[in-house]
C-alpha positions in Angstrom: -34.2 37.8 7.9 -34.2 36.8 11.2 -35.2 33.5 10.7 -32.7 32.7 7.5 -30.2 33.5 10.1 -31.2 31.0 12.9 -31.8 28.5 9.9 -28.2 29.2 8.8 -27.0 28.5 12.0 -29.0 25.6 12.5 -27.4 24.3 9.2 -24.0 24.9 9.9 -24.3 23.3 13.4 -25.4 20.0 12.1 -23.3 19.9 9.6 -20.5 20.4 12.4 -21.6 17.8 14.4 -22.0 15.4 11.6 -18.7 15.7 10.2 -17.0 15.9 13.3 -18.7 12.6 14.2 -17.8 10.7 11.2 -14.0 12.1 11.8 -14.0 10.7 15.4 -15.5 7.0 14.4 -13.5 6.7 11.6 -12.2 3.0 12.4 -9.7 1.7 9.8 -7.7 -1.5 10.7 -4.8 -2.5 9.2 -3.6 -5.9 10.4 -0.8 -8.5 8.3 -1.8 -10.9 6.1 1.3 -12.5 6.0 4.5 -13.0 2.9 5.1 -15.2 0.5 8.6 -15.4 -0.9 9.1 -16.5 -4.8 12.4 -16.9 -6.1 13.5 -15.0 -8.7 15.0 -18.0 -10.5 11.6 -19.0 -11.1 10.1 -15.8 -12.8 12.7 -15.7 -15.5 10.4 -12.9 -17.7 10.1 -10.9 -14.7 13.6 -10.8 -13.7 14.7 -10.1 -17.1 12.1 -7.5 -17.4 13.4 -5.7 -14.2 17.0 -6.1 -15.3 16.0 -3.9 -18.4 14.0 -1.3 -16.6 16.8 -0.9 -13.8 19.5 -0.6 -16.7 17.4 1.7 -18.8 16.6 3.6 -15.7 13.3 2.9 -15.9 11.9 1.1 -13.1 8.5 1.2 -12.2 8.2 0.9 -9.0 10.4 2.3 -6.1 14.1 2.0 -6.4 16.1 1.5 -2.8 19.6 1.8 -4.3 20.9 3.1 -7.4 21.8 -0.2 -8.0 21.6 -0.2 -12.2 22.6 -3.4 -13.2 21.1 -6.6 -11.6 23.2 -9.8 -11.2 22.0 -13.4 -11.8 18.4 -14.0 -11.0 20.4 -16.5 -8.5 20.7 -14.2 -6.1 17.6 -12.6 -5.6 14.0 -13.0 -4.4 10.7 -11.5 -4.6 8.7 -11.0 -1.3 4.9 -10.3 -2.2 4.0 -8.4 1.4 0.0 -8.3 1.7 -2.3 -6.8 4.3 -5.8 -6.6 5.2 -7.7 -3.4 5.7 -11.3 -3.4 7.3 -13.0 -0.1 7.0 -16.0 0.3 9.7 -16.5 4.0 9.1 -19.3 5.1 6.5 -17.1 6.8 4.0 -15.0 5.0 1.1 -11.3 4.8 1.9 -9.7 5.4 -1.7 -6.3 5.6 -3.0 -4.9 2.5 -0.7 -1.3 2.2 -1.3 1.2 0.1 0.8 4.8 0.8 0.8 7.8 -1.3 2.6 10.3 -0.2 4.4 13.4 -1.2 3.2 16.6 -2.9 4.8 19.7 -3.7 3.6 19.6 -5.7 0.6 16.5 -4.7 -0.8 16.4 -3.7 -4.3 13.1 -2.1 -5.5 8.9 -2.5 -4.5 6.3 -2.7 -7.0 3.2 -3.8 -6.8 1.6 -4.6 -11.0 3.5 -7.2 -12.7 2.3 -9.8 -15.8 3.8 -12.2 -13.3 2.8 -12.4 -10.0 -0.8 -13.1 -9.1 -0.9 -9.7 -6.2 -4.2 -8.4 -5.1 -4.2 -4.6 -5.9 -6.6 -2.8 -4.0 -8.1 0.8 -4.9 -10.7 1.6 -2.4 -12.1 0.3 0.4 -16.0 0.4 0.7 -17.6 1.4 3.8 -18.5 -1.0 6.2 -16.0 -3.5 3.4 -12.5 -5.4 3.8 -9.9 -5.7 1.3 -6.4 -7.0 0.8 -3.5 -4.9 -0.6 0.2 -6.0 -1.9 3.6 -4.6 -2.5 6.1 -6.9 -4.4 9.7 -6.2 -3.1 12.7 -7.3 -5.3 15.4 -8.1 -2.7 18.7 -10.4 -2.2 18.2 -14.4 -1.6 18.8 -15.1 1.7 17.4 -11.7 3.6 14.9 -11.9 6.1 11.3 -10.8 4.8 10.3 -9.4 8.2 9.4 -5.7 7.4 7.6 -3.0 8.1 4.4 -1.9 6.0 3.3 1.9 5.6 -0.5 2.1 4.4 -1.7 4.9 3.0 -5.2 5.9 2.2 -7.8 9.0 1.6 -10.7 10.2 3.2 -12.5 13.2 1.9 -9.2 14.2 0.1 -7.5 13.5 3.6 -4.7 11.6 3.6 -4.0 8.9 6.7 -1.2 6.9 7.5 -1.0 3.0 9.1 1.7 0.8 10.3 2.2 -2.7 10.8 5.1 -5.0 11.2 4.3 -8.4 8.5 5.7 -11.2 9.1 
């Protein structure tokens, strides 16, 4: 009895270390890959696909305004925001999703379309890199300087990133 107890032990302090040492060398870096800007004149079937969701109340995606009817594809521009991720801890970073802060003007973010070619990104391997986009819908004429939330799991913990793409 005595020895399934200093076994236990034994167990349960190795497994303490271990996971507390992949907690504190968990290095994920999240660094701007830069924007692209498309105008919205040029994706007609986007637009107009957009313009029936937002009417219909549909939008998939994240709405900034309750903004229901869109004007003239004139007016507007998308802004496909990407970033790079580089995991260098040994566990799988899954459920990566980027989201944009908005500013003034901004309309809605998405990131699947028919349209636009936008890496979508899942996971991140261990030890891998990978690229992830967000699609914002916002006025012509606004700057596209914003700032990128990235979210990811770890073990069913959730972490948080920032950066500032440009």
């Amino acid at each position: 009895m005595k020895f399934i107890a200093i076994l236990s032990a034994l167990i349960l302090l190795v497994t303490l270390v271990g996971v507390g040492y992949l907690y504190m060398t968990t290095n994920i870096y999240v660094e701007a890959a830069g924007v692209i800007t498309v105008e919205a004149s040029s994706q007609p079937a986007l637009f107009a696909s957009l313009r029936d969701q937002a009417r219909l109340g549909a939008v998939v995606g994240t709405p900034f305004t309750g903004q229901t009817e869109l004007g003239k594809n004139d007016d507007y521009q998308f802004c496909i925001y990407t970033v790079r991720l580089r995991n260098n801890c040994r566990v799988d970073a899954e459920s990566v999703e980027v989201q944009i802060s908005p500013m003034s003007g901004d309309v809605l973010q998405f990131t699947e379309n028919d349209y636009l070619p936008v890496p979508t990104l899942t996971s991140v391997a261990a030890g891998g890199t990978g690229e992830a986009s967000a699609v914002l819908l916002t006025t012509r004429g606004n700057h596209t300087i914003r700032e990128a939330t990235v979210t990811y799991y770890m073990w069913g913990i959730p972490f948080t990133l920032k950066t500032t793409v440009k």
